[in-house]
C-alpha positions in Angstrom: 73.5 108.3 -60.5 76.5 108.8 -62.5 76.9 107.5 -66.0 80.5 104.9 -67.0 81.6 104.7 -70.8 84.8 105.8 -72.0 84.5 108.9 -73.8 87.5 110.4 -75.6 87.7 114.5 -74.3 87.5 116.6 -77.2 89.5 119.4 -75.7 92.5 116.9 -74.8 92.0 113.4 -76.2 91.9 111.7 -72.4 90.0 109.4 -72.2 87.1 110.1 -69.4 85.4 107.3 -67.8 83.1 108.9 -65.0 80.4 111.2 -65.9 78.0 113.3 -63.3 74.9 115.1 -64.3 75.6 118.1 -62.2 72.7 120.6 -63.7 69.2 119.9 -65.6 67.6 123.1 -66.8 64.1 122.7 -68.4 62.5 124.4 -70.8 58.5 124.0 -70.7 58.3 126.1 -74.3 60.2 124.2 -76.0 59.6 120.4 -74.4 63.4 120.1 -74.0 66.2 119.6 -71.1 69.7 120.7 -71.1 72.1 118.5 -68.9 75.1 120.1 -67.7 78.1 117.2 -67.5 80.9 116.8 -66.1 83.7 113.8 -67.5 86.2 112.5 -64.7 89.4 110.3 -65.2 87.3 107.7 -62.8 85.3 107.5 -59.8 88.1 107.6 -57.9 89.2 111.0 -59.3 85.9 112.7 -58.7 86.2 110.8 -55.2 89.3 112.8 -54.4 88.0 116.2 -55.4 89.4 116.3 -58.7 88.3 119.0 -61.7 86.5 117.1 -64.7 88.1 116.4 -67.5 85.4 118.0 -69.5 82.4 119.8 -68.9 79.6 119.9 -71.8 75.7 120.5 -72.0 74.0 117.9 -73.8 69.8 118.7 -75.2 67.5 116.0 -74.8 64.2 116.2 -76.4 60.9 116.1 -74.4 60.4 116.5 -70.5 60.2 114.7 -67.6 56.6 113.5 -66.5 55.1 115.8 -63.4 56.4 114.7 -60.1 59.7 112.7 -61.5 63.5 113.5 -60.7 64.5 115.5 -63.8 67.9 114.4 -63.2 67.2 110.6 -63.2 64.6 111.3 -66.1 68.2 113.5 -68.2 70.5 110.2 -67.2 67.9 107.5 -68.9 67.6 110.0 -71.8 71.5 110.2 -72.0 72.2 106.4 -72.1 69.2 105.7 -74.7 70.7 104.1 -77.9 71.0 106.7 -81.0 68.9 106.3 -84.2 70.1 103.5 -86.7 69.8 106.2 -89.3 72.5 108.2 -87.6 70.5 111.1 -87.2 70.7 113.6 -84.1 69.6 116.9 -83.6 72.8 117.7 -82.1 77.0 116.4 -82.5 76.9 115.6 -79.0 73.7 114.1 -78.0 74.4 110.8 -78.2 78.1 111.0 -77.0 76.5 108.6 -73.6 74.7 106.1 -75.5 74.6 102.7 -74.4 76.7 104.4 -71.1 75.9 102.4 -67.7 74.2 104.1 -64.4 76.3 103.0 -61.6 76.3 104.0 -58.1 
């Protein structure tokens, strides 16, 4: 399911509104995922066959548990809300927070 918060492109100042989770790589050594993603204009853009926007790889923290969609399991990590102490172990991995799943 695609994720919908306005996110400001770094690379061009757009504004992206769309975002698809198109790769989850995981890494069993170090409990992490990486989540490839790519920003759209809008649903309707993507829709069309449209490039992104923006294309960045976001890492999450811990795994999926066995027998889950690592993809679902990289979209609820993506749209949990960030520490009140601002903290992050990356600039970007937070960019989604509070970011809706649509269809």
């Amino acid at each position: 399911m695609p994720l919908q918060k306005d996110f400001e492109t770094p690379s061009t100042g757009a504004t992206a509104g769309y975002h698809v989770v198109q790769q989850v790589s995981l890494d069993y050594v170090s409990s992490q995922i990486d989540a490839t993603v790519a920003s759209y204009l809008s649903k309707d853009a993507r829709d069309a066959g449209k490039f992104p926007l923006y294309t960045q790889q976001i890492t999450v923290a811990g795994l999926p548990a066995a027998g889950a969609d690592a993809r679902d399991y990289a979209q609820q990590q993506l749209v949990a809300a960030a520490p009140q102490d601002g903290s992050g172990p990356y600039a970007n991995r937070f960019v989604f927070a509070g970011a809706e799943i649509v269809d």
